[in-house]
C-alpha positions, 0 to 999 in steps of 0.5 A: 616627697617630690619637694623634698627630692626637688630641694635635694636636687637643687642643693646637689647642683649649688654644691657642684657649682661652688665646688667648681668655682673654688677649683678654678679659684685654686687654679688661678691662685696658683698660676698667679703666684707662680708669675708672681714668683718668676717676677720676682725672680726676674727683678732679682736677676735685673737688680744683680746685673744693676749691681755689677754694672755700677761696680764695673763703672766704679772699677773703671773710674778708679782705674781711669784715675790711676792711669791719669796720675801715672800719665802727669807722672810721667810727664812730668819726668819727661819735662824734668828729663828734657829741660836738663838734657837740653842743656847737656854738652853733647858737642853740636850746639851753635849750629843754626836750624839744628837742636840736640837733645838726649832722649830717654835711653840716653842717645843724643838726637841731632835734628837738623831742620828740613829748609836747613838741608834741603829745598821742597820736596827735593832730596838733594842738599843745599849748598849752604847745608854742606857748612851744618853737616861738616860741623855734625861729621867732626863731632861724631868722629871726634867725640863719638867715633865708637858709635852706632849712627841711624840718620832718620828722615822725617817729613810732614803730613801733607800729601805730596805734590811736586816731587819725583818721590811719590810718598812721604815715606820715600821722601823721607827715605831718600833725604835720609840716605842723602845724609848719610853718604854725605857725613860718610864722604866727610870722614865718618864710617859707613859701616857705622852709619844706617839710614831710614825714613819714617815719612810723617809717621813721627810728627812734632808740634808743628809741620815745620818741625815735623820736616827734619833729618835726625842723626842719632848717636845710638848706645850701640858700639860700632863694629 
């Protein structure tokens, strides 16, 4: 009798400690697939924003091309633009230190050099400026005596040193306005005329470009 309760009660504690061991197991089980299910979840997400990075790139690249295109085409335009009205006859070729060109809405731009008008960092003019500016007044009021004229100063980038004006922009400025008064005491309309300075805001290829008077004969009736 006491064998047979000792091998009941053996087998009663086997049977609790595998019932046990199977609970745990399950529970492992399940915590493991519910990591394995938020991996997988996750490398779905990484992979989507994968995807849509590349297609981004991909946008971008087309886009990048689209605007490279459109740039060599407008380019060109301008380089076709340039060298015909380069040549046109707008009235103030031959003049020395002076080139004339039409821009883009059609307004002739007089640029007459800065050592053509004036000494380093001076706003007064030459002598030998007055002969170049009486050229340009008899053509703006023999040819384009119904105009609008800006008279636009320009100067280079670098800092000034030696000069009583203390900025580009007001070098510029007075160079402009020094301009202005002297065509306007050769003849033509002040009420047509207006000036600015735009100091190195505007430059060309070169510094000695860059330092430059522009008369503008805009698309805009006087008065």
């Amino acid at each position: 009798m006491r064998l047979v309760f000792r091998i009941g009660w053996t087998l009663a504690a086997a049977t609790a400690v595998l019932g046990g061991c199977a609970h745990g197991g399950a529970d492992r089980m399940t915590l493991l697939e519910d990591e394995n299910y938020e991996l997988r979840t996750r490398l779905q997400q990484l992979q989507a924003s994968a995807d849509q990075a590349e297609q981004a790139r991909r946008l971008l690249e087309e886009e990048n091309r689209r605007l490279q295109a459109e740039r060599d085409r407008l380019e060109l335009e301008a380089s076709r633009i340039g060298s015909s009205t380069a040549s046109a006859d707008t009235g103030f070729e031959g003049l020395a230190g002076v080139s004339t060109t039409t821009n883009a809405v059609g307004e002739v731009v007089v640029a007459v050099a800065g050592d053509v008008l004036f000494d380093s960092g001076s706003a007064t003019l030459k002598s030998s400026a007055k002969n170049t500016l009486n050229r340009i007044a008899e053509v703006l009021n023999s040819r384009y005596p119904g105009q609008m004229i800006r008279v636009a100063g320009h100067t280079d980038s670098d800092p000034i040193r030696k000069s009583k004006w203390k900025t580009n922009e007001r070098l510029s400025a007075e160079r402009a306005l020094a301009v202005e008064e002297y065509l306007s005491s050769q003849g033509v309309d002040n009420d047509r005329m207006y000036s600015a300075g735009y100091g190195s805001s505007q430059p060309k290829a070169s510094k000695k470009e860059s330092r430059r008077v522009e008369i503008i004969v805009l698309n805009i009736p006087a008065g």
